[in-house]
C-alpha positions in Angstrom: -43.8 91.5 -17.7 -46.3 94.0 -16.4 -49.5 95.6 -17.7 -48.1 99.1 -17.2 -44.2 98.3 -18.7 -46.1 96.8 -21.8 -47.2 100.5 -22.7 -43.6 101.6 -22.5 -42.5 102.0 -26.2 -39.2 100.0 -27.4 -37.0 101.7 -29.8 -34.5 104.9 -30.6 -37.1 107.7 -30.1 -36.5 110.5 -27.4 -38.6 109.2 -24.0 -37.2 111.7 -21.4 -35.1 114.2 -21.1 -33.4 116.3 -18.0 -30.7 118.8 -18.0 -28.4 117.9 -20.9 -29.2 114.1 -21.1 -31.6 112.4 -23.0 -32.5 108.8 -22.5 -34.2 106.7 -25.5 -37.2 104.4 -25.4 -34.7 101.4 -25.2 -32.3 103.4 -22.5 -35.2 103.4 -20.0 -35.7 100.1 -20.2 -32.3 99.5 -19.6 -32.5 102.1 -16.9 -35.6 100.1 -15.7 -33.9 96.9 -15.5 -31.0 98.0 -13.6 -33.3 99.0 -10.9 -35.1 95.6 -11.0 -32.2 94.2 -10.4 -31.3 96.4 -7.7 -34.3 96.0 -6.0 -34.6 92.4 -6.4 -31.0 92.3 -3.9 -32.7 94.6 -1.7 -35.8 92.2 -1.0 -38.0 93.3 -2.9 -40.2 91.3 -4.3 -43.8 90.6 -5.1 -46.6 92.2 -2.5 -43.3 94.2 -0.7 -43.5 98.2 -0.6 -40.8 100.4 -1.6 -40.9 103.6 -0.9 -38.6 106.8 -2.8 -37.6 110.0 -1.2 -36.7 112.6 -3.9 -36.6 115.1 -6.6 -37.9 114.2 -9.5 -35.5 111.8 -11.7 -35.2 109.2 -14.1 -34.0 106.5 -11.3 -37.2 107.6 -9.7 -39.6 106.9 -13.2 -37.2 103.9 -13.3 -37.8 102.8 -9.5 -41.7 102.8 -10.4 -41.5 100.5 -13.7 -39.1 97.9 -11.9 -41.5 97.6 -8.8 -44.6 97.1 -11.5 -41.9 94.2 -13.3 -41.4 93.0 -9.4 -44.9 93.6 -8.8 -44.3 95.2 -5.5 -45.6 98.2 -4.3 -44.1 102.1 -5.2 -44.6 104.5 -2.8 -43.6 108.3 -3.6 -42.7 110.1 -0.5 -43.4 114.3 -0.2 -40.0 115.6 0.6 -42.6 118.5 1.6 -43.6 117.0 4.9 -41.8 116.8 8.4 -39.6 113.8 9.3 -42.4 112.8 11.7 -44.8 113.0 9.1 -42.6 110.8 6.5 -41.6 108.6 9.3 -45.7 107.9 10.3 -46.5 107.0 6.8 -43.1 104.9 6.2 -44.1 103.0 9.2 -48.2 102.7 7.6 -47.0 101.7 4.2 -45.0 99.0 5.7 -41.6 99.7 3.7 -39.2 97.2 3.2 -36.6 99.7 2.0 -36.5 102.8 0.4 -34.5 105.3 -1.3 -33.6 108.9 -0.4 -31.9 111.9 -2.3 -28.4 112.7 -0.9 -30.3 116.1 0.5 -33.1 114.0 2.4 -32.6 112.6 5.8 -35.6 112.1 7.6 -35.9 108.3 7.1 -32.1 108.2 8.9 -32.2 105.3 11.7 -35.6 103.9 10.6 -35.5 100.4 10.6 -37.3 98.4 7.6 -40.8 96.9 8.1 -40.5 93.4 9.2 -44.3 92.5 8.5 -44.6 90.2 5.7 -45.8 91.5 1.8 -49.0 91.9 0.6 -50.3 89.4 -1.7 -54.1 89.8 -2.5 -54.0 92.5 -5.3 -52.1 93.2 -8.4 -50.9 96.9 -6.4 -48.4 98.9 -7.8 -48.9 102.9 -6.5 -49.8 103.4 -2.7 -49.9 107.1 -2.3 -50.9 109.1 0.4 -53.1 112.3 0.1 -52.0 115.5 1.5 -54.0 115.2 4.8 -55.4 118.9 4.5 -57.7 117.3 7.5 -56.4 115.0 9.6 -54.2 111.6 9.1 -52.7 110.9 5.6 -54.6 108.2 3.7 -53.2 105.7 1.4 -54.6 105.3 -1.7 -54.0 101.4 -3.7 -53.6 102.1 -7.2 -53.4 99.1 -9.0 -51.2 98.4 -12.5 -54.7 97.9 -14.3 -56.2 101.2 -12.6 -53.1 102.7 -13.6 -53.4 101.7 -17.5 -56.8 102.9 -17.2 -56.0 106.0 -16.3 -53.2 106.5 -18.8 -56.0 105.9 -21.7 -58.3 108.6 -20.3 -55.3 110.7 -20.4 -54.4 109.9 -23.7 -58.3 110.6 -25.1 -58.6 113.7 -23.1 -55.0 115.4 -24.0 -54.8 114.0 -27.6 -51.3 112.8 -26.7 -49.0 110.9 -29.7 -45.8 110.4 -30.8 -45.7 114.1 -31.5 -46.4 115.5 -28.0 -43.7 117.1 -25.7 -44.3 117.6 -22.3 -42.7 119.9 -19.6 -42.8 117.8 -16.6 -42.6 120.8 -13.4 -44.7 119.0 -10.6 -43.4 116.6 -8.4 -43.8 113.2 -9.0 -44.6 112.0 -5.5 -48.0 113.6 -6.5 -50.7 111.7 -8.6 -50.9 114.7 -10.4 -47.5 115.4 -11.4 -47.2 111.4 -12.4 -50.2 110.5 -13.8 -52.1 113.5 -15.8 -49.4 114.1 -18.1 -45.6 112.5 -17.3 -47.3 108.5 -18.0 -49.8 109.1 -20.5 -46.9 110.6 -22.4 -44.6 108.2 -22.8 -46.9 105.7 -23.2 -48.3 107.6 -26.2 -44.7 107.6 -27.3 -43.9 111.3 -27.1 -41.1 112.4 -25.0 -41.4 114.2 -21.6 -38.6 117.0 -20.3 -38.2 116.5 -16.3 -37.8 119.2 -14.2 -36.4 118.2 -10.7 -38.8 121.3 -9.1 -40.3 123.9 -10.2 -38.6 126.9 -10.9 -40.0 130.0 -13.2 -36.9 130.8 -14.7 -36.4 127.2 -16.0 -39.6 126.8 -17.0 -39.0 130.3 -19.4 -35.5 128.9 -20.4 -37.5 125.4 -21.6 -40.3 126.7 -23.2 -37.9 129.0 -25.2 -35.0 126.1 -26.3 -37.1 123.2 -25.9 -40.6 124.1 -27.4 -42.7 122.1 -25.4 -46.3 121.4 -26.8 -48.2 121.0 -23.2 -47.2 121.5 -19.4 -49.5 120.3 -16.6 -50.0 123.9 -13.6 -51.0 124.4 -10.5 -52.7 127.5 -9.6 -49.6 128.3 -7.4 -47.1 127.6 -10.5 -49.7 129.5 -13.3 -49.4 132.5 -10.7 -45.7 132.5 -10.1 -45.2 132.5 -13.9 -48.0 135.1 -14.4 -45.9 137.1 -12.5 -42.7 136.7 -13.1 -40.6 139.7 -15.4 -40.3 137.1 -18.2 -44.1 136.5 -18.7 -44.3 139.6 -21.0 -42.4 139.1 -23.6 -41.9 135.4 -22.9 -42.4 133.3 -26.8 -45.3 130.8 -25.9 -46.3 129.8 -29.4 -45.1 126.2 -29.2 -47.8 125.2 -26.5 -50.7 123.6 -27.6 -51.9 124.0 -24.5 -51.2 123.9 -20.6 -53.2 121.8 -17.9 -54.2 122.4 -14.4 -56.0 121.1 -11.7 -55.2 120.3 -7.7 -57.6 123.0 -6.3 -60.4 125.3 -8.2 -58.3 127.7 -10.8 -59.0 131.4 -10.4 -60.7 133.0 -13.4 -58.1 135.0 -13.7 -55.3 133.0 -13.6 -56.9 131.0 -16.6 -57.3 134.6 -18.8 -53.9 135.3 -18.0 -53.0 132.5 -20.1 -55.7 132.9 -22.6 -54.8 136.3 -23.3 -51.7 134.8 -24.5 -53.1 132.9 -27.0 -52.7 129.6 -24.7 -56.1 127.6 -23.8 -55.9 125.5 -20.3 -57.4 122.8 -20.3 -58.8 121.3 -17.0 -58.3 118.0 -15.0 -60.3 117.2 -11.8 -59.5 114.5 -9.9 -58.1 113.2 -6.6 -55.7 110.9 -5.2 -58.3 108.0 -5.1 -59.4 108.9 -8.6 -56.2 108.2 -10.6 -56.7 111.5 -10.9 -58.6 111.8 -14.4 -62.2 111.9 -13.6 -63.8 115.1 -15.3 -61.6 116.7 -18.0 -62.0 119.9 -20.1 -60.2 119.4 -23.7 -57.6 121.4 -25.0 -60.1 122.1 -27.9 -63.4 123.1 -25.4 -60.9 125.4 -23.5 -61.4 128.9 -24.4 -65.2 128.6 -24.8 -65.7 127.1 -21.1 -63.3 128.9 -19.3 -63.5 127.6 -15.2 -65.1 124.3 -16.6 -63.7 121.4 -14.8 -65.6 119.4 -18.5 -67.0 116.3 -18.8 -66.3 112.7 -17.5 -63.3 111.2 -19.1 -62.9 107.9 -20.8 -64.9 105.1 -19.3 -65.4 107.4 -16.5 -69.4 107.5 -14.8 -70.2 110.5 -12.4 -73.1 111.4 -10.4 -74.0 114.0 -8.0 -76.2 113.0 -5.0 -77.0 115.9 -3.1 -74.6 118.0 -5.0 -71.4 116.0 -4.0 -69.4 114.5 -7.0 -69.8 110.6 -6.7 -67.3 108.6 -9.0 -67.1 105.1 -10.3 -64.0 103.9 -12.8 -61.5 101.6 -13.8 -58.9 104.1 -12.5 -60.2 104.1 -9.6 -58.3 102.9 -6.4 -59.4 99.7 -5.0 -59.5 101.4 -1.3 -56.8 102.6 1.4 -54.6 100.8 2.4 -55.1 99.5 6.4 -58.4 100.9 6.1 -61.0 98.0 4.2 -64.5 99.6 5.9 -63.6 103.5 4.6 -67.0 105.3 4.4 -65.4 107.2 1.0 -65.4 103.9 -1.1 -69.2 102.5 -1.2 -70.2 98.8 -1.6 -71.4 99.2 -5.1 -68.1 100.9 -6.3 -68.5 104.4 -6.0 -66.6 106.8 -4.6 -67.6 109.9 -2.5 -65.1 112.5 -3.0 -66.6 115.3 -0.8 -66.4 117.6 -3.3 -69.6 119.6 -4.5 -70.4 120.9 -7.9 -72.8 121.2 -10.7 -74.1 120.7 -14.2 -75.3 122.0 -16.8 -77.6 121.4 -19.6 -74.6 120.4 -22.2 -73.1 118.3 -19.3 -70.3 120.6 -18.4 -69.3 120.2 -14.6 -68.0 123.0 -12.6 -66.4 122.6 -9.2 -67.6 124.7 -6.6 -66.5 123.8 -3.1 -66.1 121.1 -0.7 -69.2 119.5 1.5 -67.4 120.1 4.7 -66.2 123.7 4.0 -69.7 124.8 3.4 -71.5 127.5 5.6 -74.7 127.8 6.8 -75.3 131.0 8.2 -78.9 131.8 9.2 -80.2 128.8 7.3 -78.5 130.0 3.9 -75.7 127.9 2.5 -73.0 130.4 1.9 -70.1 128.6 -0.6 -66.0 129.8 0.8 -65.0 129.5 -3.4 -67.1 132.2 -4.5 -66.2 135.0 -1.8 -62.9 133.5 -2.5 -63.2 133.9 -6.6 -64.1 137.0 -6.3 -61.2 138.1 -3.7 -58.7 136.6 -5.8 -59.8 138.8 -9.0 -58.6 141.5 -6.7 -54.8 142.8 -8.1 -53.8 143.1 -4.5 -54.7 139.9 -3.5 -52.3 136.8 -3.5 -53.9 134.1 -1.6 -58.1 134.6 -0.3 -59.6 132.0 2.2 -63.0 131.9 3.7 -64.0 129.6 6.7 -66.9 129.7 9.1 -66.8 131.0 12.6 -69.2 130.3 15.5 -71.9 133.2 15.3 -74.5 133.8 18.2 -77.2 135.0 15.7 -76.9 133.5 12.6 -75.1 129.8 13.5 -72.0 130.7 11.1 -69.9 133.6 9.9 -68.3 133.6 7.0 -64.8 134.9 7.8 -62.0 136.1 5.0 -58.5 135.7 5.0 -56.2 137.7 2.4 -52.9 138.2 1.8 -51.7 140.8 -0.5 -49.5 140.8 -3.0 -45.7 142.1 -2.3 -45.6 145.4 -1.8 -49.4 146.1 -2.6 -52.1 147.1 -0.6 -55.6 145.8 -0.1 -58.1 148.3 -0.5 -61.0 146.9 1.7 -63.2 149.1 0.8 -63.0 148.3 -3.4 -63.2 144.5 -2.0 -66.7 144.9 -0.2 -67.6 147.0 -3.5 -66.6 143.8 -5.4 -68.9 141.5 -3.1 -71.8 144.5 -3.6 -71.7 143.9 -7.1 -70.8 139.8 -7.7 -72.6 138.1 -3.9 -75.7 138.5 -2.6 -75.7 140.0 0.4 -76.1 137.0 3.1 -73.1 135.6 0.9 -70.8 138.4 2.0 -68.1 138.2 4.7 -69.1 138.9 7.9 -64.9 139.6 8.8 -62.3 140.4 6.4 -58.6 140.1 7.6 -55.4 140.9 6.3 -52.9 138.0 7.0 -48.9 137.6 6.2 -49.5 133.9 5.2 -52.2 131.3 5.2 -51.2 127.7 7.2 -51.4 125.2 4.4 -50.3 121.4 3.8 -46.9 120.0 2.1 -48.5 120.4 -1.4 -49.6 124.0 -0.6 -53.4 123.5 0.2 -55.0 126.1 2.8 -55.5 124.1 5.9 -58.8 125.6 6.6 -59.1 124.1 10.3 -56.2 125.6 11.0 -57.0 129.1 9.8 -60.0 128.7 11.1 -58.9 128.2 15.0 -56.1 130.9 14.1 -59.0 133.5 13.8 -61.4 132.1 16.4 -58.3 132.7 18.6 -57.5 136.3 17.4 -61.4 136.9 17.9 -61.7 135.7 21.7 -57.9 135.3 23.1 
């Protein structure tokens, strides 16, 4: 047995659900077992990695239990990425052997890893962040981080026997596994799987299915936002949604509060399990934008602004990488994001360390121009990075797309900063882009964008 199996529930009660089937607690174990075995004849065994290439699935969820039974190591693959990408990190992770969706073929003609398995730590996840800046990491989640992290979901969401959960992001995602799809059947509820996102099946679930929570991005909340069905769509049964990933436009969140429906907040990261700070379904509406408070058995700090974490769902490290400046001697963890407090210990995310701008000795924050961009009905997508300036160090430069077949008004956009920045906060350059570059899981890669427009300013 395992430590993360033994909070699988036993018995006839709906566990998961896609498309017409539904599979009980007792078929997913069976479903689990069958992969056990299967992997067991494929070599795997204790300390060996195994990495899956897919849509979301039961054999997928099934894939992870039986490698936490072998006690080998699970390894979600971003179907996102290029084949070299997933061919580098199949080569890092070490795989053994792996499985791939009929519609994937990038891992075609790779030859297993012949490097013998890794012993030392009880490991079940390695999972490898989106490299937004630079080289993919992996991240060693271990079965007792794991459990962790399934309680501090538990306590945060108020999950039981009673919830039902509208799975939508992928799996190959901490997020998408571990905020919401876990915690839930662990709690005993029963989650629906989506194999992607797709608006209209999200409408068609919420209307037959009646889910009582779904976990968003701030790409998914605006594609349903804007979608024809929104409108008129029946929402009632949600209890509430979830997000996290990125910071969530304020107006993204009042979309949904208008509605009647309060989102709730996780921040976190791939090293973090992810639950670190959580806002409560029941602290939602009245601290709109707050990422909340530290979850369960979860300690935070901020040392010159940056969020510092130490916790049980923590990972132990990444993998090939033992001396990583991110994970400190004494346990915590420097996640490079910066935020602040306040007096009733409510956190709110407010950049990253490296993104910030100092421009004539002022520090200049890219989410703020951006917040107040995105509140903008013409603007889709806002990014802000800083330029080489000859009299002030930095620039701060905008990006913006509009929305389809809108306009941006420039001129009502520097009345916005006028009224919301101060005026050494403003941005120096304001273009209008077709896209923004951005990594597998949809993050703006600033480094990118921000060469882009150094190019376009001195070809």
């Amino acid at each position: 047995m395992s430590l993360l199996l033994e909070r699988l529930p036993h018995g006839s009660a709906p566990a998961l659900e896609i498309g017409a089937r539904v599979w009980t607690c007792d078929a997913l174990h069976r479903e689990i077992d069958g992969w056990r075995q299967r992997l067991s004849e494929r070599g795997i065994a204790r300390g060996s990695a195994f990495g899956w290439l897919g849509s979301n699935s039961v054999s997928m969820l099934a894939a992870l239990f039986a490698c936490a039974r072998l006690h080998a190591r699970f390894v979600p693959l971003n179907w996102r990425l290029s084949a070299h990408e997933l061919r580098t990190i199949a080569a890092h992770a070490g795989l053994a052997a792996w499985q791939c969706d009929a519609a994937f073929s990038a891992l075609d003609g790779v030859a297993p890893s012949a490097e013998p398995p890794h012993t030392r730590h009880d490991d079940l996840l390695l999972v490898y962040t989106s490299g937004a800046t630079g080289a993919p990491k992996g991240a060693l989640h271990t079965q007792a981080a794991m459990v962790a992290n399934i309680d501090a979901a538990i306590d945060a969401q108020g999950f039981d026997a009673t919830t039902r959960t509208l799975a939508v992001l992928p799996l190959f995602h901490v997020g998408g596994l571990c905020i919401q799809v876990l915690p839930t059947l662990a709690a005993g509820g029963t989650v629906r799987l989506q194999p992607r996102f797709d608006a209209g099946a999200w409408f068609d679930d919420v209307a037959s299915w009646r889910p009582t929570t779904c976990l968003l991005v701030p790409a998914t909340m605006r594609a349903l936002i804007e979608h024809p069905r929104w409108a008129g769509a029946g929402l009632s049964s949600l209890r509430f949604i979830n997000c996290g990933s990125q910071i969530v436009p304020r107006p993204l969140i009042e979309a949904f509060h208008a509605r009647g429906v309060p989102v709730a907040q996780v921040y976190g990261a791939t090293e973090t399990g992810p639950v670190t700070l959580v806002l409560r379904p029941e602290e939602a509406m009245a601290h709109a934008g707050s990422a909340g408070k530290p979850a369960l058995g979860v300690q935070v700090r901020l040392v010159n602004g940056e969020v510092q974490v130490r916790a049980p769902n923590l990972a132990r490290g990444y993998h090939r990488r033992p001396n990583d400046d991110a994970f400190a001697e004494d346990g915590w963890f420097r996640s490079g994001d910066l935020a602040r407090v306040d007096g009733d210990g409510y956190y709110e995310i407010i950049g990253r360390a490296r993104e910030l701008i100092i421009s004539g000795g002022e520090n200049i924050l890219p989410a703020e121009i951006e917040g107040i961009a995105l509140a903008d009905a013409a603007v889709a997508e806002a990014a802000v990075v800083g330029l080489p300036d000859a009299q002030w160090g930095e620039m701060a430069v905008l990006a913006v797309v509009p929305r389809a077949g809108r306009e941006i008004d420039l001129v009502r956009l520097q009345a916005a900063f006028d009224a919301g920045l101060a005026r050494f906060k403003h941005p120096r350059r304001t273009v209008v882009l077709d896209a923004l570059p951005k990594t597998a899981l949809g993050k703006v890669r600033k480094s990118d964008l921000a060469l882009d427009l150094q190019q376009a300013r001195d070809p």
